[in-house]
TORSENU-377563 format. One line per 10 residues: their letters; for each residue x, y, z of N, C-alpha, C, O. Coordinates in steps of 0.2 Angstrom, whole numbers. Each point is the difference from the previous one (the first is absolute). Example, Ala and Ser with C-alpha at 12.3 -4.5 7.8 and 13.67 -1.06 7.14 Angstrom:
BEGIN
AS = 66/-28/39/-4/6/0/4/6/0/5/-1/3 | -7/6/-7/4/6/1/-4/5/3/3/6/1
END
This chain:
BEGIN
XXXXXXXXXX = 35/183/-229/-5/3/4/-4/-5/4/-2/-5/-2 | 2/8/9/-5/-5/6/-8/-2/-4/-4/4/-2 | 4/-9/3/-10/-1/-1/-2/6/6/2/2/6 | -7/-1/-8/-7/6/2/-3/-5/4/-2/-5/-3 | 1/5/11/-7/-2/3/-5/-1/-5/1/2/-5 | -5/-5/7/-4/-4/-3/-7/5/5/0/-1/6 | -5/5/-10/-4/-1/6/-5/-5/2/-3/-3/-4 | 1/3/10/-4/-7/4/-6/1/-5/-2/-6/-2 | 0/11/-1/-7/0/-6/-1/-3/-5/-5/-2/-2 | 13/2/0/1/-5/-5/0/-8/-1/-1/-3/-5
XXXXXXXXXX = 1/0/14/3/-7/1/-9/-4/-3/-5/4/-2 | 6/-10/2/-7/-1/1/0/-2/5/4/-1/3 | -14/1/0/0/-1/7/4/-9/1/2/-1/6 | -2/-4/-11/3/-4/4/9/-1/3/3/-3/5 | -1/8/-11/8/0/4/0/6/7/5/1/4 | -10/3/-4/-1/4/5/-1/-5/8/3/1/5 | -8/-7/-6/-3/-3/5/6/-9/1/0/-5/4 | 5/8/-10/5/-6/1/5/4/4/2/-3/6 | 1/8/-6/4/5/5/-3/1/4/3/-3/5 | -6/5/-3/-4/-1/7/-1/-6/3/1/0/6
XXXXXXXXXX = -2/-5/-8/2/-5/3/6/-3/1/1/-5/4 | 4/7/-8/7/-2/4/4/5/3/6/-1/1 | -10/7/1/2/3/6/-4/-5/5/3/-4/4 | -7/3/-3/-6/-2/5/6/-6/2/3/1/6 | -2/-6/-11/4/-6/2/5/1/4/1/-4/5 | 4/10/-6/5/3/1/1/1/9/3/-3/4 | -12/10/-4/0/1/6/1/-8/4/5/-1/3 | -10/-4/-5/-4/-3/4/7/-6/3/0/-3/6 | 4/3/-11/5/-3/2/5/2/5/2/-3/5 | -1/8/-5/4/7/3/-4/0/8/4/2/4
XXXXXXXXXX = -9/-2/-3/-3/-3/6/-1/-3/4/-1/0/6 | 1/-7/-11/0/-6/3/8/-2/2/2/-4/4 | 2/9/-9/9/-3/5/-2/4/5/-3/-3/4 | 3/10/-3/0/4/4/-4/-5/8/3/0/5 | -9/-3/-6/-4/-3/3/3/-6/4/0/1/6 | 5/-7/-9/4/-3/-1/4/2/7/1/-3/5 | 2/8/-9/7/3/5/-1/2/6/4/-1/4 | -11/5/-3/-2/1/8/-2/-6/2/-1/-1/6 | -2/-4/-10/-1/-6/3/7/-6/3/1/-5/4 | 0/7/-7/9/-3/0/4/2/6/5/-3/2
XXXXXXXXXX = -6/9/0/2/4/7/-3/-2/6/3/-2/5 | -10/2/-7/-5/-2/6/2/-7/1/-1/-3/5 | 2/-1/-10/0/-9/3/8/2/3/1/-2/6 | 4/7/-9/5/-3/3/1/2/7/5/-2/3 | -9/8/-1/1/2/8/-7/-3/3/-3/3/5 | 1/-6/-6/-6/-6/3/2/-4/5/-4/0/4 | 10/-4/-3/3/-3/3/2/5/8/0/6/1 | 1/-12/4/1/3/6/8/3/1/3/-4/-2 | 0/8/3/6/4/1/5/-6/0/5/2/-2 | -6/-7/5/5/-6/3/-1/-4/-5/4/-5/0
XXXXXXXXXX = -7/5/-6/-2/-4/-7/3/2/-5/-2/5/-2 | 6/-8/-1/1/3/-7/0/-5/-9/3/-5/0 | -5/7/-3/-3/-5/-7/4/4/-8/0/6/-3 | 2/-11/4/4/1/-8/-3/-4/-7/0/-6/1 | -2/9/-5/1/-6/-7/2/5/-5/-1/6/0 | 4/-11/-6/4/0/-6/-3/-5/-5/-3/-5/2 | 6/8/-8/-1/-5/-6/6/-2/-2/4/5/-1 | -2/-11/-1/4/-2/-4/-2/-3/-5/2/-6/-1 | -5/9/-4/-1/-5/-6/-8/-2/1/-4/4/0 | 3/-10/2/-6/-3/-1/-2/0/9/-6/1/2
XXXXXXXXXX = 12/-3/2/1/-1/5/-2/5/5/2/5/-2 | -5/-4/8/-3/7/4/4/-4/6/-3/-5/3 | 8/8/0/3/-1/6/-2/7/4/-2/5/-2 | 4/-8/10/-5/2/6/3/0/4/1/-6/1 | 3/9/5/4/1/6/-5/4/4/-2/5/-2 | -1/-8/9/-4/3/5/5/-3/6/1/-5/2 | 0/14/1/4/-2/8/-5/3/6/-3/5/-1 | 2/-8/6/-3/1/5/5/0/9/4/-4/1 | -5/9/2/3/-1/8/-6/0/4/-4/5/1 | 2/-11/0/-5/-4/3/2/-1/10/4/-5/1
XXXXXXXXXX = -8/10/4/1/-3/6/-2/-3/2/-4/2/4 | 5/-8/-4/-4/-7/2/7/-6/2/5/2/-2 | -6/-8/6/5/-5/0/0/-5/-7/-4/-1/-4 | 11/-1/5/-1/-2/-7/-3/-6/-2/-2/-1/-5 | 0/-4/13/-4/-6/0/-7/1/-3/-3/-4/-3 | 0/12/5/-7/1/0/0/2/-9/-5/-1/-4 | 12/4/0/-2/4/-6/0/-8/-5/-2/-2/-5 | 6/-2/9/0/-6/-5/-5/-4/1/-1/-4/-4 | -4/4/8/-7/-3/1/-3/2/-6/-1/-3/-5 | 0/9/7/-4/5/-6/1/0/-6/-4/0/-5
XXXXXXXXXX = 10/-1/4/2/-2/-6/-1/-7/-3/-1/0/-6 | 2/-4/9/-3/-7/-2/-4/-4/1/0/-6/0 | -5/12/1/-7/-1/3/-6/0/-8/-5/4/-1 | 8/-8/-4/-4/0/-5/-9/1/-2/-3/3/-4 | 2/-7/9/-8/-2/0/-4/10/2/-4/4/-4 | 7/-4/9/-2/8/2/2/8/-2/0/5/3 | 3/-4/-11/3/2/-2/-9/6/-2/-1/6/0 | -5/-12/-4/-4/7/-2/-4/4/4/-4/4/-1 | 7/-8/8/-2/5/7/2/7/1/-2/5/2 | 8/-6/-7/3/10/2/3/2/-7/2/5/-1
XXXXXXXXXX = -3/-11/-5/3/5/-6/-7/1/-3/-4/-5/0 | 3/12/-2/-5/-1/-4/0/-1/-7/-5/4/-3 | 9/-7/-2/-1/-2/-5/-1/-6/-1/1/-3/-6 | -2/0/13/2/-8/-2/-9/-4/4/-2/1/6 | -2/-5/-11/-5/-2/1/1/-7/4/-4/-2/5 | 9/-2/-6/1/-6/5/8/-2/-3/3/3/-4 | -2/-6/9/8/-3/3/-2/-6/0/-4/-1/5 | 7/-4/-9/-1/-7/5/7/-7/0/2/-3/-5 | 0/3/9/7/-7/-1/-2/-5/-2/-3/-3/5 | 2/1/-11/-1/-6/-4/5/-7/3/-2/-6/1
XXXXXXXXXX = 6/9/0/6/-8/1/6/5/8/-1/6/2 | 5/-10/0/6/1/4/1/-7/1/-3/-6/0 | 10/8/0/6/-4/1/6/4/3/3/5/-3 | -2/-8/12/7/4/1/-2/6/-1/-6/2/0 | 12/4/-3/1/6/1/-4/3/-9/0/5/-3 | -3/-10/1/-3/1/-7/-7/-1/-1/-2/-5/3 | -3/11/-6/-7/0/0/0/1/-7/4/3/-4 | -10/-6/3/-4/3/-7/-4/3/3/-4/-3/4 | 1/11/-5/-2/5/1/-6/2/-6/3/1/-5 | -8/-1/5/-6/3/-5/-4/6/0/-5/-1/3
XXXXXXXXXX = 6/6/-6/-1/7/1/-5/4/-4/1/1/-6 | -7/2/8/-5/3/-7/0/4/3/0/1/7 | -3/6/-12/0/5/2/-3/5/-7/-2/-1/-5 | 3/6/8/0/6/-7/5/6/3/0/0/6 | 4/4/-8/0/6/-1/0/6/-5/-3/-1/-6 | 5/8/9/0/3/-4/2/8/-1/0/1/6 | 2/4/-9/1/5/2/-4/4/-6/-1/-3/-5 | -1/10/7/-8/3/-6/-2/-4/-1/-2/-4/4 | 1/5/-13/-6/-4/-1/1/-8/-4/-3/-3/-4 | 11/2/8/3/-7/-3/1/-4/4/4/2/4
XXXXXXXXXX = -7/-10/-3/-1/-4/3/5/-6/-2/1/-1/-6 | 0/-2/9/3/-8/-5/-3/-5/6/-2/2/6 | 1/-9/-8/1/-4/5/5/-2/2/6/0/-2 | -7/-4/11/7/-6/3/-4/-5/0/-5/-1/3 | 8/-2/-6/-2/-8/1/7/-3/-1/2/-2/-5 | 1/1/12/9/-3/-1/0/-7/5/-2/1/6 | 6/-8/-9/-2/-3/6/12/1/0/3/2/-4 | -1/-3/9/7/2/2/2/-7/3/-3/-2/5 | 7/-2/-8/5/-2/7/3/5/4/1/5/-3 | 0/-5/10/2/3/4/5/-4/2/-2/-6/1
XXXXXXXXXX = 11/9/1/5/-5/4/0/5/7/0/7/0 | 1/-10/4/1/3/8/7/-1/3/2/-6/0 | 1/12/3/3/2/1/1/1/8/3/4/2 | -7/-11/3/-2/5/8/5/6/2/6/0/2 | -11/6/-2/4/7/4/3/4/-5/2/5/1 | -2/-8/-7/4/4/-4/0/2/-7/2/5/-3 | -6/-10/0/0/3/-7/-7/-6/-1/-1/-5/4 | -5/7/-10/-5/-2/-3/2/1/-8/-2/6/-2 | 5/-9/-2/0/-1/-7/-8/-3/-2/-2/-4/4 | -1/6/-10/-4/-2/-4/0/-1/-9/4/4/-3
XXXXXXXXXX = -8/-7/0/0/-1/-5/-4/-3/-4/0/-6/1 | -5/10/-6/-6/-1/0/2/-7/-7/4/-1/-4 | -9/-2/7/0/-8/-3/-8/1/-9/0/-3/-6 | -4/7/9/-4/0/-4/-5/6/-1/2/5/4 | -7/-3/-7/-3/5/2/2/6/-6/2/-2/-5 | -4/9/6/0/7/-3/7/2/-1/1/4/-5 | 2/-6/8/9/3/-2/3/-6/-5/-3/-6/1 | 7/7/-6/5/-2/-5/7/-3/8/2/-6/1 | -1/9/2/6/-1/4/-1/6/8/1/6/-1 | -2/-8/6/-1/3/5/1/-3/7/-3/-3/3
XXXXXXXXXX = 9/7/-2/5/-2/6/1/5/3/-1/6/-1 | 2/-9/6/0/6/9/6/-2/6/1/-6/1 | 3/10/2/3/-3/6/-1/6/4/0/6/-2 | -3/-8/9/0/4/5/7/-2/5/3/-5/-1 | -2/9/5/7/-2/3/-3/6/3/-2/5/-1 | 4/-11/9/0/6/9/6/-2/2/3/-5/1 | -2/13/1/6/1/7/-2/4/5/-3/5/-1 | 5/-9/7/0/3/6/4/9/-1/4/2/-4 | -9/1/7/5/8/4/-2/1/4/-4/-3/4 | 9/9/-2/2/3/8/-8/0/3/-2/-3/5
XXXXXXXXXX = -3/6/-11/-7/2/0/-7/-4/-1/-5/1/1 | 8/-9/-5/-4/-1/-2/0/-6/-8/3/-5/2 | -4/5/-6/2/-5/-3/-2/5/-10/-4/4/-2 | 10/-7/0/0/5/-8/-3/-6/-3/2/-6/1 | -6/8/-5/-3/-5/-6/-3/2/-7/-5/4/-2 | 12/-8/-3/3/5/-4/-5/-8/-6/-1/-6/2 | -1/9/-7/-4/-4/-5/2/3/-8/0/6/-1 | 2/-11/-3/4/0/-6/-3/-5/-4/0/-6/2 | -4/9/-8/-6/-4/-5/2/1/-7/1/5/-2 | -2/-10/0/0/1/-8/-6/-3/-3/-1/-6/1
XXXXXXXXXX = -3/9/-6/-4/0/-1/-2/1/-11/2/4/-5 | -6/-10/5/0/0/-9/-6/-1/-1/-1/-6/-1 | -6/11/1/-6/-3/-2/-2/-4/-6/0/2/-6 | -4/-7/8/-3/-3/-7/-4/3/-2/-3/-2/-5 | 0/9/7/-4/4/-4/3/6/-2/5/2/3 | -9/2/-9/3/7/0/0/5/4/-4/2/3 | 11/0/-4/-2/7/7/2/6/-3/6/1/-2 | -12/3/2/0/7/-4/8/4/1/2/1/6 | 1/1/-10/5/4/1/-1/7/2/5/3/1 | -10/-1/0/0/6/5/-2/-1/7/0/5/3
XXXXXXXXXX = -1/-9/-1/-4/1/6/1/-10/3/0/-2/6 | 2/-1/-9/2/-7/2/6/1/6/-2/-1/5 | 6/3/-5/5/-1/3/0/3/8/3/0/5 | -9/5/-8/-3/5/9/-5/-5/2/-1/0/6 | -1/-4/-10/-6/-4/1/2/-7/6/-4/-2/4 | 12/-1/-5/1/-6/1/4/2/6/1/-4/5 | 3/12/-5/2/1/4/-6/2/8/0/-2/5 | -3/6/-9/-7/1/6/-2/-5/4/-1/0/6 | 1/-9/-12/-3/-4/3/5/-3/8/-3/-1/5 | 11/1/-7/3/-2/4/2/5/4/3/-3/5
XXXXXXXXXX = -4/9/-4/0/3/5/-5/-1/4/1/-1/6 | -8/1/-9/-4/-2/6/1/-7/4/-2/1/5 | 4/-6/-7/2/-8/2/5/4/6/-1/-1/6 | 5/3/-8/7/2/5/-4/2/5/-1/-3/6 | 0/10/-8/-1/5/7/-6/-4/4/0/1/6 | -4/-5/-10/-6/-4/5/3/-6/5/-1/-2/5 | 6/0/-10/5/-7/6/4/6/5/0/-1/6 | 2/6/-8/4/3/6/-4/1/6/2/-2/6 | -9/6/-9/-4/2/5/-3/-5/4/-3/1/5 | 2/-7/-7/-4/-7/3/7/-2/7/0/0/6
XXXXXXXXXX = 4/-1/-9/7/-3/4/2/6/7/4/-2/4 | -7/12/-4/-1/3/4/-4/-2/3/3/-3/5 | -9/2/-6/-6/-1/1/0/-7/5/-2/1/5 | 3/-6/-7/2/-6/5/7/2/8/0/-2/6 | 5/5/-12/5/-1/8/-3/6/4/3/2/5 | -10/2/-6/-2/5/4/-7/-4/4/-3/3/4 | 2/-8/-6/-5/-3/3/2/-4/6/3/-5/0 | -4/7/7/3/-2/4/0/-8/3/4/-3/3 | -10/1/-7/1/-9/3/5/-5/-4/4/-5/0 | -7/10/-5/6/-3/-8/8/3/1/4/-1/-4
XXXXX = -3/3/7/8/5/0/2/-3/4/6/-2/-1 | -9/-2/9/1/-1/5/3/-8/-1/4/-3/3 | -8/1/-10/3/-9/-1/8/0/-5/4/-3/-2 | -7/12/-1/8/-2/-3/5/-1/5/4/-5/-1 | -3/10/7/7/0/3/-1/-5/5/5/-1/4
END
């Protein structure tokens, strides 16, 4: 024969106010994914039509593909781009930029900052060798700082219309990063980096005294 309900009259009030509490936990989690997921949608249609930002986990590793169709000259997007010092002029999670050393096509780069997505934050503090590529590719790799291992390659091509600038990062933070919300967190960061170098590099080849020195 089935067991007989139990009536609630019978429980004592502590297993009564122990059930209710793991419903509560139940909901409260069940809203925070839900929360999550529309926040997940909204970073992901944030980006400008011409922007687009990818991230994955591999393991420990959080890899990153952001492509951009940027209409500017390519002399003017690679200024902008190797324009380190003036980078916390338009990204806004970045507090200061400064080139510690250069040699040739090679800078030591030093970067602080914070990001964050809700109510999770991490630090930057990353210093990069950077190798230069003129016109064509910016490779990076963080030498010391908040990342485990953090490496970046930008790469530009001319087009009919304008110049593609396609950015590919591997990423291993030296701190923990929440498995719920980490991976929207570091992705959020580098979409805003992106869409803000895209819109700066607009922003210059439409400025007409500065457009005028690229051609």
């Amino acid at each position: 024969m089935s067991a007989e309900p139990v009536p609630i009259a019978s429980l004592s009030p502590s297993r009564v106010v122990s059930a209710a509490s793991h419903r509560g936990a139940r909901r409260s989690v069940q809203l925070l994914l839900s929360s999550l997921s529309i926040l997940w949608q909204v970073c992901a249609t944030a980006a400008d039509a011409r922007e687009s930002v990818r991230a994955w986990r591999e393991d420990d590793v959080v890899m990153v593909r952001a492509e951009a169709l940027v209409e500017a000259p390519l002399q003017t997007a690679w200024r902008v781009l190797t324009d380190y010092a003036q980078y916390p002029q338009f990204i806004p999670d970045l507090k200061s930029s400064r080139v510690l050393a250069r040699s040739g096509n090679t800078a030591i780069v030093e970067q602080k900052g914070e990001a964050g997505f809700f109510f999770y934050h991490f630090p930057l503090e990353v210093t990069f060798s950077i190798t230069e590529v003129p016109d064509t590719s910016v490779r990076s790799q963080a030498i010391s700082g908040t990342f485990k291992e953090m490496t970046g390659t930008y790469v530009l091509s001319e087009q009919a219309n304008g110049v593609r600038l396609v950015y590919d990062g591997r990423l291993v933070p030296a701190f923990r990063l929440p498995p719920l919300i980490g991976l929207a967190a570091l992705r959020a960061a580098v979409e805003r980096q992106f869409v803000a170098l895209a819109r700066e590099i607009r922003r210059v080849a439409n400025t007409p005294s500065r457009s005028n020195d690229a051609r």
